[in-house]
C-alpha positions as CSV (number, residue, x, y, z in Angstrom):
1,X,-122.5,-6.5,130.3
2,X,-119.9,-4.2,131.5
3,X,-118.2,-4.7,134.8
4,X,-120.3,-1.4,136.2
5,X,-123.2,-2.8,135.3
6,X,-122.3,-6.2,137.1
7,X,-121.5,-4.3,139.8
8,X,-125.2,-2.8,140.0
9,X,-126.7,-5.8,139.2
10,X,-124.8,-7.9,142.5
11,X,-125.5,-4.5,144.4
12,X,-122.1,-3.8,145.0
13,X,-119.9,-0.9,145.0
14,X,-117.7,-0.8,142.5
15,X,-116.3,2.6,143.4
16,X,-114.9,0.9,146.2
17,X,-113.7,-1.7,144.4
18,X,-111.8,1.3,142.4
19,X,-110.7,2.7,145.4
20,X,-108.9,-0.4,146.8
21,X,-107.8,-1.8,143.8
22,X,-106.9,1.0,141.2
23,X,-106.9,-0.6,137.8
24,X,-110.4,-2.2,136.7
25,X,-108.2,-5.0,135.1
26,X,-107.5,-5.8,138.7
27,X,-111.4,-5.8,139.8
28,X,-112.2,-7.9,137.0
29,X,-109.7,-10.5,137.6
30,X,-110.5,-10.5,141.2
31,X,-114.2,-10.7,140.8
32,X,-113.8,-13.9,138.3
33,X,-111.7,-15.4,141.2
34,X,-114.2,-14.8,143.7
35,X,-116.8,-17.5,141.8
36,X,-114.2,-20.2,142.9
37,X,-113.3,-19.0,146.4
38,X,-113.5,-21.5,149.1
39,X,-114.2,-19.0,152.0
40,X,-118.5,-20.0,151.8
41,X,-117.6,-23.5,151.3
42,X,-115.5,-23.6,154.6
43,X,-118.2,-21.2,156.5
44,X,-121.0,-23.6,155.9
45,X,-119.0,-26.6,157.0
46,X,-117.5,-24.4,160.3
47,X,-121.5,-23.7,161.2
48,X,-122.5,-27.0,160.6
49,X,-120.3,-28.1,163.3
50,X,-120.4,-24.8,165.5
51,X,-116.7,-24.5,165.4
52,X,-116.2,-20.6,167.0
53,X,-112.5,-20.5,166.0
54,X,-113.7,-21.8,162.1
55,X,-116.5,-19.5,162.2
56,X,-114.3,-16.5,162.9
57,X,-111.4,-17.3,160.9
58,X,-113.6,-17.6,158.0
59,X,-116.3,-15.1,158.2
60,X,-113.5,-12.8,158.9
61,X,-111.7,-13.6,155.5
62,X,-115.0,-13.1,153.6
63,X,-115.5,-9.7,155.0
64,X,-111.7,-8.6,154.0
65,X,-112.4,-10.4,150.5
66,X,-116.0,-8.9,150.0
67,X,-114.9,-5.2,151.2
68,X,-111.9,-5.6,148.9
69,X,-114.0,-6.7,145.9
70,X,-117.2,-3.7,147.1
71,X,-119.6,-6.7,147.8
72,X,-120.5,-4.6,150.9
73,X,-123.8,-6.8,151.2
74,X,-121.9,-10.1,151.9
75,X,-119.1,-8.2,153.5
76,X,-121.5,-6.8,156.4
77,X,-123.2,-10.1,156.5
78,X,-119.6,-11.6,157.1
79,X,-119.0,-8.8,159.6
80,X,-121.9,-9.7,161.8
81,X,-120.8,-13.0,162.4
82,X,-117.0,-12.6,162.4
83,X,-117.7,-10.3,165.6
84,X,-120.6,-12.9,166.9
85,X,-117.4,-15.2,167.1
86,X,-114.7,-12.9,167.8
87,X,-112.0,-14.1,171.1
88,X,-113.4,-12.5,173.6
89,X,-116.7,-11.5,172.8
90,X,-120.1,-12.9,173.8
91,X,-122.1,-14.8,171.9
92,X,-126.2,-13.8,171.3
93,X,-127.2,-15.8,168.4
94,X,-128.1,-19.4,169.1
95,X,-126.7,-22.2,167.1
96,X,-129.7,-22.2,165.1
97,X,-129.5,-18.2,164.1
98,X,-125.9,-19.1,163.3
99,X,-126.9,-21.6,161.0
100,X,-129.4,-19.2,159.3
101,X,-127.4,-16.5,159.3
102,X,-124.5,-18.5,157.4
103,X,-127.5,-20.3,155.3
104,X,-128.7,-16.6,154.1
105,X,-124.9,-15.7,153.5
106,X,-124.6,-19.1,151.1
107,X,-128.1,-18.1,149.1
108,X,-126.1,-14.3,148.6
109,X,-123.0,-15.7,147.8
110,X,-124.8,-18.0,145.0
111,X,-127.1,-15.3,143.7
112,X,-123.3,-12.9,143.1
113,X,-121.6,-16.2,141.7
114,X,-124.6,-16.6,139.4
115,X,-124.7,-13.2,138.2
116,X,-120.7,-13.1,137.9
117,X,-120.8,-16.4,135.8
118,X,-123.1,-14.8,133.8
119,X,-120.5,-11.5,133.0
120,X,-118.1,-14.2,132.2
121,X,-119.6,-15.7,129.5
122,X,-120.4,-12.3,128.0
């Protein structure tokens, strides 16, 4: 599988990717990394305790790290619920959409690790 082809497979864009990046050595390294990133790890913990600040600070480093990479599905859903928890703005979602939200987020995040594992080993 060639890197463009993982890229249509996760449903990202890896013309973005290009754009932010410039060298596909560089997207490739950076999408191997982003199997063992600890951004989802540290979201689903946050929205298990309804931390705000936690739930900001990460969900806002997945978007940067998702819209860097062109995961623009994971970086949106990252998006909605950085501003849901942004200083200043009101909250709509109850505790319990939180928790979804971050839940559908993890089941993404594993279906792109899965398929990224699976460029790895060729």
């Amino acid at each position: 599988m060639t890197l463009q082809e993982l890229y249509y497979e996760i449903g990202g864009d890896y013309e973005q990717a290009m754009r932010v990046l410039r060298m596909e050595k560089l997207v490739d390294k950076h999408i191997r990394k982003m199997r063992t990133n600890l951004v989802v790890e540290e979201l689903i913990d946050a929205g298990d305790r309804i931390e705000p600040s936690k739930i900001f600070e990460t969900a806002h480093a997945m978007k940067g790290v998702c819209a860097n990479l062109g995961l623009v599905g994971l970086a949106g859903m990252a998006s909605e619920l950085a501003e849901e928890f942004r200083p200043g703005n009101r909250r709509r979602l109850s505790d319990e959409e939180v928790k979804t939200r971050i839940a559908k987020i993890d089941e993404a995040y594993k279906r792109t690790s899965d398929r990224i594992r699976r460029y790895e080993e060729g």
